[in-house]
Structure formats: C-alpha cells, structure tokens
C-alpha positions in Angstrom: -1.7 -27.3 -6.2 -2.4 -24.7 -9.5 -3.7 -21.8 -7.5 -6.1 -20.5 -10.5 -7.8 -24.1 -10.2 -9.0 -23.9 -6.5 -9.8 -26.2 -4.0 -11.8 -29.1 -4.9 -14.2 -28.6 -2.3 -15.9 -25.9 -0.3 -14.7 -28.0 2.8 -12.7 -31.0 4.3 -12.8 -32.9 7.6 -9.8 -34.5 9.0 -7.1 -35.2 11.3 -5.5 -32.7 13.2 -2.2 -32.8 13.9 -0.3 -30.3 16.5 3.3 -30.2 15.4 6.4 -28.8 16.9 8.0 -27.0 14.1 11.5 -27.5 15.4 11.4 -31.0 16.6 8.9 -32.0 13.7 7.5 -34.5 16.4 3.6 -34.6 16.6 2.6 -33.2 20.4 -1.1 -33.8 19.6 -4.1 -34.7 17.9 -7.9 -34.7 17.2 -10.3 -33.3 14.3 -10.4 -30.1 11.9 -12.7 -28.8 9.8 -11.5 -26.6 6.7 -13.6 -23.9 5.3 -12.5 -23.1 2.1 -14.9 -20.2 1.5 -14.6 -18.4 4.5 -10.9 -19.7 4.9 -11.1 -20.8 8.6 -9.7 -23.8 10.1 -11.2 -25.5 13.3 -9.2 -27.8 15.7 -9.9 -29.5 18.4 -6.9 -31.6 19.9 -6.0 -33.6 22.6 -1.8 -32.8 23.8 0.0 -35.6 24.3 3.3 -33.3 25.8 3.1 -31.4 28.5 5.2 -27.8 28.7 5.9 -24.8 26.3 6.0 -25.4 22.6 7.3 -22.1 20.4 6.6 -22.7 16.5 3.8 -24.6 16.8 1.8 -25.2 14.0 -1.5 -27.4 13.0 -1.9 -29.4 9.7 -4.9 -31.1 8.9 -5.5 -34.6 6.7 -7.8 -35.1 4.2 -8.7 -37.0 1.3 -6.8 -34.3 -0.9 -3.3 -34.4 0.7 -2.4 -32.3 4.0 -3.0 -28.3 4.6 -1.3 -26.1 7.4 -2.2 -22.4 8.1 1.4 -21.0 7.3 1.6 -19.4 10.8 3.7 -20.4 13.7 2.3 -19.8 17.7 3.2 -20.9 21.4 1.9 -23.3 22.6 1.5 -24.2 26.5 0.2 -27.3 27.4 -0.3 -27.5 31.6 -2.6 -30.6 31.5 -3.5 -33.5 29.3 -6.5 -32.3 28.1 -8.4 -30.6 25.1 -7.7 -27.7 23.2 -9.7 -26.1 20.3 -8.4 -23.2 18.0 -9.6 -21.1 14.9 -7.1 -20.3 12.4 -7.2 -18.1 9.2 -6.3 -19.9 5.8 -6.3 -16.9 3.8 -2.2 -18.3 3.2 -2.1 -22.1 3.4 0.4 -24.9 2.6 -0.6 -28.1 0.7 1.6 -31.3 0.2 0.5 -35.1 -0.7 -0.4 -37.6 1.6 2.8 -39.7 0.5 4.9 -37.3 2.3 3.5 -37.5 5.7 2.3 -34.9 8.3 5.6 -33.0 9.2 7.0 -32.7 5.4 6.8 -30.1 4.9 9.1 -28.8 7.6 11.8 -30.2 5.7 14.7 -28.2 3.9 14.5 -27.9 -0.2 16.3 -27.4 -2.6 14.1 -25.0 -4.6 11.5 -22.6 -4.6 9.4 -22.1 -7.8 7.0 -19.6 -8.6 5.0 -20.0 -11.7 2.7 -17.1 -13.5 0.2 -15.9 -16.0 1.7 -15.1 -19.1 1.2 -14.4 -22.9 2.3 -15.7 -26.4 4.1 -12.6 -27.9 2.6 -11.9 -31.6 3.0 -14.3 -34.1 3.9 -14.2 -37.6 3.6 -16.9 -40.2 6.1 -18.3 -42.5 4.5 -20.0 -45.5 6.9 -22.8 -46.6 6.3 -25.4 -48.6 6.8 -28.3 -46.2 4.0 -26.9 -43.9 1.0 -25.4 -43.5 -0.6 -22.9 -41.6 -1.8 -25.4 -38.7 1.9 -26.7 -38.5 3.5 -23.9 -38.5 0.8 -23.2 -36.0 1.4 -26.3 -33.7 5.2 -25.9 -33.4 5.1 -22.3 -32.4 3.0 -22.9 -29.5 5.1 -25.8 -28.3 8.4 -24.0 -28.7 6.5 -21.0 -26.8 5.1 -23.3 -23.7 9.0 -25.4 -23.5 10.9 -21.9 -23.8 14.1 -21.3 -21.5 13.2 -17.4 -20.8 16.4 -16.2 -18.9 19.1 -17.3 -16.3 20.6 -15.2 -13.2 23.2 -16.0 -10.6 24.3 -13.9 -7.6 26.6 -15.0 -4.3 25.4 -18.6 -5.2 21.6 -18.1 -5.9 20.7 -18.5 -9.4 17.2 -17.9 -11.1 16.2 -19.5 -14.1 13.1 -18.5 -16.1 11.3 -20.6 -18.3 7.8 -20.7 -20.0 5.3 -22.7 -18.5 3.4 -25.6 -19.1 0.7 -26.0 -21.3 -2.0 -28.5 -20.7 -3.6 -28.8 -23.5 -3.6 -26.7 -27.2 -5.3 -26.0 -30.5 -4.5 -25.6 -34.1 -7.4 -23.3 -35.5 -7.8 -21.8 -32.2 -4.3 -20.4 -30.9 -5.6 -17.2 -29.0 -8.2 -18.4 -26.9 -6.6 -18.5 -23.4 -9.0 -21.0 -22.5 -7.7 -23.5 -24.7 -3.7 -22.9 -24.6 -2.4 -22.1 -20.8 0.4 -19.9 -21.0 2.7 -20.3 -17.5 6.0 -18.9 -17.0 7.9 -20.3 -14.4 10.7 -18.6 -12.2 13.0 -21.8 -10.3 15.3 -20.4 -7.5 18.1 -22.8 -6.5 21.2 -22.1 -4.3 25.0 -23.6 -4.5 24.8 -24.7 -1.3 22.3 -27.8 -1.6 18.8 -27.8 0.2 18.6 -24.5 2.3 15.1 -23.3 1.9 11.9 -24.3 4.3 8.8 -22.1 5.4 10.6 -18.8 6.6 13.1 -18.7 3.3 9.6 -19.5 1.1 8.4 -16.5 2.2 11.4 -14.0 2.2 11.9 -15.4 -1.4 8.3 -14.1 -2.1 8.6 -11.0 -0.6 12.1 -10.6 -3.4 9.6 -11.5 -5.5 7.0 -8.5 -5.4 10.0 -5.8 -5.2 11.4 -7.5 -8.2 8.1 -6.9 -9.7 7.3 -3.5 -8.8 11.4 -2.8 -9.8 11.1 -4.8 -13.5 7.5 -4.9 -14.5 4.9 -2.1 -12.2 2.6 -1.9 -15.1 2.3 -5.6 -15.5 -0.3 -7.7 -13.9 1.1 -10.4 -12.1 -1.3 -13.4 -11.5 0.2 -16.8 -9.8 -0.9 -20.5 -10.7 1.4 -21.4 -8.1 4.1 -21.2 -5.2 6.0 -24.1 -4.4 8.6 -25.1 -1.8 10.8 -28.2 -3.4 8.7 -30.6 -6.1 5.1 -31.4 -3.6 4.7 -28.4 -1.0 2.6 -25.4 -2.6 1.4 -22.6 -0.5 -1.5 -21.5 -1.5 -2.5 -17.7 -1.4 -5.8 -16.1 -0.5 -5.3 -13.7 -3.4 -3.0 -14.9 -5.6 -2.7 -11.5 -8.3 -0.1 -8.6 -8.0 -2.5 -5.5 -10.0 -0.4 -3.2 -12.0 0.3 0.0 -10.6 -2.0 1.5 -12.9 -4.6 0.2 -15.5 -5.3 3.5 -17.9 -2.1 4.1 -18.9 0.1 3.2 -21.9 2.6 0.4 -21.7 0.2 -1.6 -19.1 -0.7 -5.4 -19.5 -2.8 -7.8 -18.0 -0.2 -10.3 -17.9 3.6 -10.2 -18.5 4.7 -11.7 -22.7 7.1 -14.4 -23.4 9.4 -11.7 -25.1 9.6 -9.1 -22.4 13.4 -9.1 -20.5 13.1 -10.1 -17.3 16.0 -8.8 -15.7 16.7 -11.4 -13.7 19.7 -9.9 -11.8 17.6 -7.7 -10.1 16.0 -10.6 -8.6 18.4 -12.6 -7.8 20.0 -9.3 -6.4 16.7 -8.9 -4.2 16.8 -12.9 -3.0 20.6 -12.1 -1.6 20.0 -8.8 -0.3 16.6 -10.4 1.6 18.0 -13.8 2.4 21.4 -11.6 3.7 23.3 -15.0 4.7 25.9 -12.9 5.8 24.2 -11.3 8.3 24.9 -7.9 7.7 23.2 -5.2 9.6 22.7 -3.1 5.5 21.2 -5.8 4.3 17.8 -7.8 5.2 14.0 -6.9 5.6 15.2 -5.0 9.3 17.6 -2.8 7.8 16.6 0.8 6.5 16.6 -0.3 2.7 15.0 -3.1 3.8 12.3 -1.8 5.5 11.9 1.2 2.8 11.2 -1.7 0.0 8.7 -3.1 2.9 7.0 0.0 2.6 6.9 0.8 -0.9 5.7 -2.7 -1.1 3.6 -2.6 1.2 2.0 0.5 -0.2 1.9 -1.1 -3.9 0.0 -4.4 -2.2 -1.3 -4.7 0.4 -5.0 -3.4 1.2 -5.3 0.7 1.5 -6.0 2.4 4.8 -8.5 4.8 5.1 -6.7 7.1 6.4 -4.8 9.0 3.9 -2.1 10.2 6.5 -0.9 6.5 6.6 -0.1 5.8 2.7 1.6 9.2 2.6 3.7 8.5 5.4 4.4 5.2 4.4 6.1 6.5 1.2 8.0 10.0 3.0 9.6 7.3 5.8 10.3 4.6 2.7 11.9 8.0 0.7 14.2 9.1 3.9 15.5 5.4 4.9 16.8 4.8 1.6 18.5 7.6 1.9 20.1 8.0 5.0 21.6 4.5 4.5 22.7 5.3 1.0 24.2 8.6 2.3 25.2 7.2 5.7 28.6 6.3 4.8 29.2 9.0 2.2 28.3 11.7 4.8 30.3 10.2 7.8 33.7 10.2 4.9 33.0 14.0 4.6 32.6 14.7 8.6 35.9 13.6 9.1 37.8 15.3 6.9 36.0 18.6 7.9 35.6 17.9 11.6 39.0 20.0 12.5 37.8 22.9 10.9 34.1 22.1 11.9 35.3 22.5 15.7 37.2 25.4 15.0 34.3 27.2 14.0 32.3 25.8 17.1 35.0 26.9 19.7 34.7 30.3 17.8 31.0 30.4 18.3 31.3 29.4 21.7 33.9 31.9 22.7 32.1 35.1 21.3 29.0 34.1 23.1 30.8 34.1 26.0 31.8 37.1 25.8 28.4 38.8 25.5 26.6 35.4 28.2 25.9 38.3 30.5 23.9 40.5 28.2 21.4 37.1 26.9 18.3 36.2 27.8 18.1 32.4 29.9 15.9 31.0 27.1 18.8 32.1 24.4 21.7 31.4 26.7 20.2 27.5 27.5 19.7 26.9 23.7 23.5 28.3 22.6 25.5 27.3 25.6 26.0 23.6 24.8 28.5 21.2 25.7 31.2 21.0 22.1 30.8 17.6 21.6 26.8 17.6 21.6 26.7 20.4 19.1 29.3 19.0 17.0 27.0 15.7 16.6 24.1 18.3 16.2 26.1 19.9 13.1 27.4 16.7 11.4 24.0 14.4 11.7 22.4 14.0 8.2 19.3 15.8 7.4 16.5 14.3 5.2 17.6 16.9 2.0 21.2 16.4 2.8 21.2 12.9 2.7 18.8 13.2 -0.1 21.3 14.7 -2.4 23.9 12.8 -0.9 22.4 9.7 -2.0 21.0 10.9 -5.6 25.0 12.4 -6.3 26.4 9.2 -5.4 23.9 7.1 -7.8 23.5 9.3 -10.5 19.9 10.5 -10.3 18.9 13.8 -11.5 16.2 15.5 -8.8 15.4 18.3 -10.9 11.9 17.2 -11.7 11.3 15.9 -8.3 12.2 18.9 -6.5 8.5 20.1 -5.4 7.8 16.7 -3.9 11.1 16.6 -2.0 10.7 20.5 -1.0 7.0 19.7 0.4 8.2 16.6 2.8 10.8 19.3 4.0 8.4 21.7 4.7 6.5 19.0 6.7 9.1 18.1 8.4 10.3 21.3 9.3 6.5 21.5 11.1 7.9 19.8 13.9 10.5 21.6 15.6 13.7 20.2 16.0 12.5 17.0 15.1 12.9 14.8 12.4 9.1 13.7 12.4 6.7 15.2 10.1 3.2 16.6 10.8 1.1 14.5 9.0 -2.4 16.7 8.3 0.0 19.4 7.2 2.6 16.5 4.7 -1.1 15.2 3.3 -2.1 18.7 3.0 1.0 19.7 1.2 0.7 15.8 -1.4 -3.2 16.4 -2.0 -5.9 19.1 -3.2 -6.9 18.9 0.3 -10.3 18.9 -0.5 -12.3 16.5 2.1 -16.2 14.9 0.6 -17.7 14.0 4.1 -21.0 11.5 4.1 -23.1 11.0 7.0 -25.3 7.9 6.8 -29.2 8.2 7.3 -29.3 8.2 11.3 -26.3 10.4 11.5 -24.1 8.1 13.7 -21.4 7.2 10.5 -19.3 9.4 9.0 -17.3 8.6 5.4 -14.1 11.1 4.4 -12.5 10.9 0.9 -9.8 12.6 0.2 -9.1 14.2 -2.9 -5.0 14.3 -4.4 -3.5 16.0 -5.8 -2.8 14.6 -9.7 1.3 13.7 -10.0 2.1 14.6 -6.6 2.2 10.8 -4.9 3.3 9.4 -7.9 6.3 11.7 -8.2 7.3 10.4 -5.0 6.9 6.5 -5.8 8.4 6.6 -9.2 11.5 8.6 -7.4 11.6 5.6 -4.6 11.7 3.2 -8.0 14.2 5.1 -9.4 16.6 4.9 -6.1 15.7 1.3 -5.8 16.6 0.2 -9.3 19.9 2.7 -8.6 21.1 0.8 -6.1 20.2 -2.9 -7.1 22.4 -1.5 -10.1 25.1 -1.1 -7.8 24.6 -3.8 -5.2 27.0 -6.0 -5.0 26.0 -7.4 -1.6 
C-alpha cells in the first residue's frame, strides 16, 4: 500500500481473526469494523482456546486485503465465550488476501522504505539527433531507474535507488503531479530471512536517527514501509518535518544528487538490531536511549511542559557521554588509584588527628569508610566525562561552553546528586519569561514559555555532533 494514496475507503467490515503471534495459530474469531478516519478498530470474537495467550494480536479481512493494529497484548481466555476490543490504527499492517491471515508473522528477507524525493536541476544538451522533448524523456527515466548508493556493515547492506515513477510528461517535467519522484532505501542481511514485526520497527527507528544524523533540514515524507515484497505498515503520519523550515540549506524533500551517507545507516541498523547482544549497543543501552531521546525530541508530539523537552536533551547529552567516557575514565582510575589512596589515607589520618576538636555534622560527612570515598573520588562527573568524551572524538567545546556550564549549574542545584532541578535548568535554557491566559470563566489556565534564541539549539546540534562522532568511529 503507497501511504500518500490512502485508504480506499473511510471504513471496512470483516472477519476478525485473534492470532497467537508465536504459534501463528488462529485462537478466535468474529467481526471488525475499521475506521479509517478516526483510526479505530472494533472486534468482537468468539475464543476457540482456553488459557493465556502473550503476543496476541487481531487482523481483520476485507475486500482490500488483511489489516492488523501493529500492537501485541495478553490475552486470557477462562471460558468459551465472547470478547470485544477497541484498538488504535494510527500504525497498521496491510498484506493481500493471497497470503492468508497469519502472513504476515513470517520472517523476510527485506525491509524497504521508500520516500519523497526531487529531480536535481536539469540542463539541456542540444544535439542534433534529439530534441528538447527527447532529451527531456530520457532524463526523467534515467532519474526515476537511478541506483543512488550502496552500504554494507557486519552483514547488513543498504542499497538506495530512485523510485518509481508512474507515469511522466514531455512538455511538463516539473509538475510533481504528473512525474512521481520516490527514492527507495532496500535493507537486506547476509544471513537470509531474519526480519518480522519487531526488526520492522527497530529498522525504522535506524531510520529517523539516520535522518536527523544525514539530512535534519530535509523533509522526509514516506509513500511506504514494507516488510518483504506484500506486508506494508501503514503510518498514521507518515512525514519526518525538518528541524527547521526558515533557514538556509532546508528542503521540502531530499534531491536525487544529495550523498546519502549510507554507512551511517547501516551503522545505526547494527548498532539497533545489536545481534551480538552487547550491553553498549541497542535501544536499552545509554547511547541507545540518548538517540531515543534526541529522537524523540525531534518527532514525536511536544509536551507542554517545557521542563520535559529540556530534560529530554540534558539526560540524552550526559548518557552519551558517560558511556563514551566510561571506559576512557575507568583506564585513567587505575593507573592513578595508588597514588589516589595515598592521598585519601593522608586525608584520613590528619582528620584524625584533630576528630576531637570537629563538629558531629563535619565528623559524619569526612570520616568515611576508604573504599566508599575512593568510589566517591573516581566516579565520572557530567563535565568530566563531557570532556572525556569530546577529547577522545575530536570535538572542539569551545562554542558550546555556556550551554554545558548551565546544565552544570543545574545540576549542581541538587546537592550531592546527579539530578538536575528542572525550573532552575529551564530557567537557565530560556528568557524565562512565562504569557499566562486564563479562559472566560477562569477555570483554565494556558503558560507559554518564552526561550531563549540559540540556547536549545546549541545543545541539539552538540548531541548531533557527538552522534555523527561516534557512528564515525563505530565499528560495532
């Protein structure tokens, strides 16, 4: 299904199938009802099993070929009875009818994502075996059956190419109504047929940090996703919007011409997919979940509380580097650590001498245990592991040094913590200048938060800048 086409109709009545996602056997049945305006799904289904089924999941039949709510749940069956349910189709998948009810819980060889894009400019060659409309004709085609770009990392390999046009015009090249222009992005791995449901969507989420990493002033806008040749999940809200729209260098969709930098992306699928199962690497781990924020930040719907975007970016900021630093820092513990306890057995022994004369309060802060203050001493801070991490990637901080000092100054609001007050970081990041609105009976009340110009967008474009550092470096 081409995403920028739609659905054919504003519903669908059918079968409803209850599925067991890792069986694939059918556990019940009935009728459904999809809403493709408001996106809903209604069941109603009689079980034919009995007993606790975890990844459930409900596909309906219609007319135009089957559609699931890509959403897994338990399901506990302790009679033979009926069941209804209500499920949001905001992310849905769609295969033909061919392929039967539980297809699409089959493993693929591929995952293909195909996009919006643009002709680059053209310039004509007058020769004297063709005219303008030739010329004109053979440039589009060569445009549309382009092969953009190839990638391969630890066995998964990306190939770009330019899409498929259905239908074009001589005299009438630059209407984007008459000549679609696609490209497509085709991930494949050496070891056969590996991806289903869960690996479509990790290799999305690659996806969107690829984009933000290769192309944050490009508009991304998909015409579809697809898991193998016939399963296409279709998305709710299928465009990626620039990072900003006013600025120079911004597009409203990505040319045939631009490098695509492919290894970052097929850097991203590794470090996501992480078959290796190490604890650096995958959407848990702190770089992981850093990209998770920054994407999350760049996509997904803003709160309305300020506190919560700024926080978002400061926790994204510090996980990347602590895990960057992590290993760097622990290499330069031990080959201080004799001469860091020396100093502490020192410390400990003069204040011993003088324990008498001390206040309690003092007395119960200094007189710790040798071990615990050693591990005090030696744990990373936020700035340390900071310019551990921008040392050992080669990043210059100098113009990113007021950002960085006011997260340390937030931090340091909290004593001996390493949380951050968030009224005083959001303070600190904005003019901190609050509109207030009641409405007309007084009972609701609207904030907007004025910020400061530069200061959140220092601190994403330094969280790009580390990213892009260490996909540089990765090597997984």
């Amino acid at each position: 299904m081409d995403n920028s086409e739609g659905f054919k109709k504003s519903a669908y009545l059918g079968t409803a199938y209850l599925i067991d996602s890792n069986s694939k056997e059918v556990i019940g049945s009935g009728q459904a009802r999809f809403d493709t305006v408001e996106r809903r799904l209604e069941s109603e289904f009689a079980s034919n099993s009995m007993g606790e089924h975890k990844g459930t999941m409900i596909v309906i039949e219609t007319k135009d070929g089957y559609f699931a709510p890509a959403v897994r749940f338990t399901y506990t069956s302790m009679f033979m009875g009926t069941s209804t349910r209500n499920d949001n189709m905001s992310m849905c998948l769609h295969w033909p009818l061919s392929k039967g009810p539980a297809f699409f819980l089959e493993k693929f060889d591929a995952i293909s994502l195909q996009i919006k894009a643009k002709h680059g400019p053209i310039s004509w060659t007058t020769t004297e075996t063709k005219d303008k409309s030739e010329m004109t004709e053979d440039l589009t085609i060569t445009s549309i059956r382009k092969e953009l770009g190839t990638s391969t990392h630890k066995k998964f390999t990306v190939t770009a190419n330019s899409g498929f046009g259905t239908s074009h015009s001589h005299d009438r090249i630059d209407d984007e109504s008459i000549v679609r222009r696609r490209m497509r992005f085709k991930i494949i791995h050496g070891d056969g047929a590996i991806f289903d449901i869960d690996e479509l969507f990790k290799a999305l989420r690659a996806f969107k940090m690829y984009w933000i990493a290769s192309h944050d002033l490009i508009d991304c806008e998909f015409t579809y996703v697809k898991l193998g040749d016939d399963t296409s999940l279709v998305l709710d809200s299928n465009k990626l919007s620039a990072a900003h729209s006013n600025v120079e260098g911004y597009r409203s969709a990505i040319d045939l011409e631009t490098p695509l930098e492919l290894d970052k992306l097929t850097k991203l699928l590794h470090f996501y997919f992480n078959p290796e199962n190490k604890k650096a690497l995958g959407s848990s781990s702190k770089i992981g979940l850093a990209m998770n924020r920054v994407s999350g930040h760049r996509y997904n719907k803003r709160s309305n509380l300020l506190d919560h975007e700024v926080l978002d970016l400061v926790f994204a900021l510090q996980s990347i580097a602590e895990s960057i630093a992590q290993k760097e820092i622990s290499k330069q513990n031990k080959v201080s650590k004799y001469e860091t306890l020396k100093g502490i057995d020192a410390v400990l022994g003069a204040i011993g001498s003088i324990e008498s004369e001390l206040p309690d309060s003092v007395k119960s802060f200094y007189k710790k245990d040798r071990s615990a203050i050693y591990a005090a001493i030696s744990r990373p801070t936020f700035a340390r592991s900071l310019d551990v991490t921008a040392d050992k990637l080669g990043i210059d901080l100098t113009d990113y040094r007021t950002v960085i000092d006011a997260v340390e100054k937030a931090r340091q609001q909290v004593v001996h913590s390493e949380s951050y007050d968030a009224s005083f970081l959001v303070d600190l990041l904005t003019q901190g200048t609050t509109t207030i609105e009641k409405s007309e009976d007084g009972k609701t009340i609207s904030m907007a938060f004025g910020i400061r110009k530069g200061a959140l967008d220092h601190l994403y474009d330094l969280l790009l800048i580390l990213i892009n550092k260490y996909l540089e470096a990765y090597d997984g």
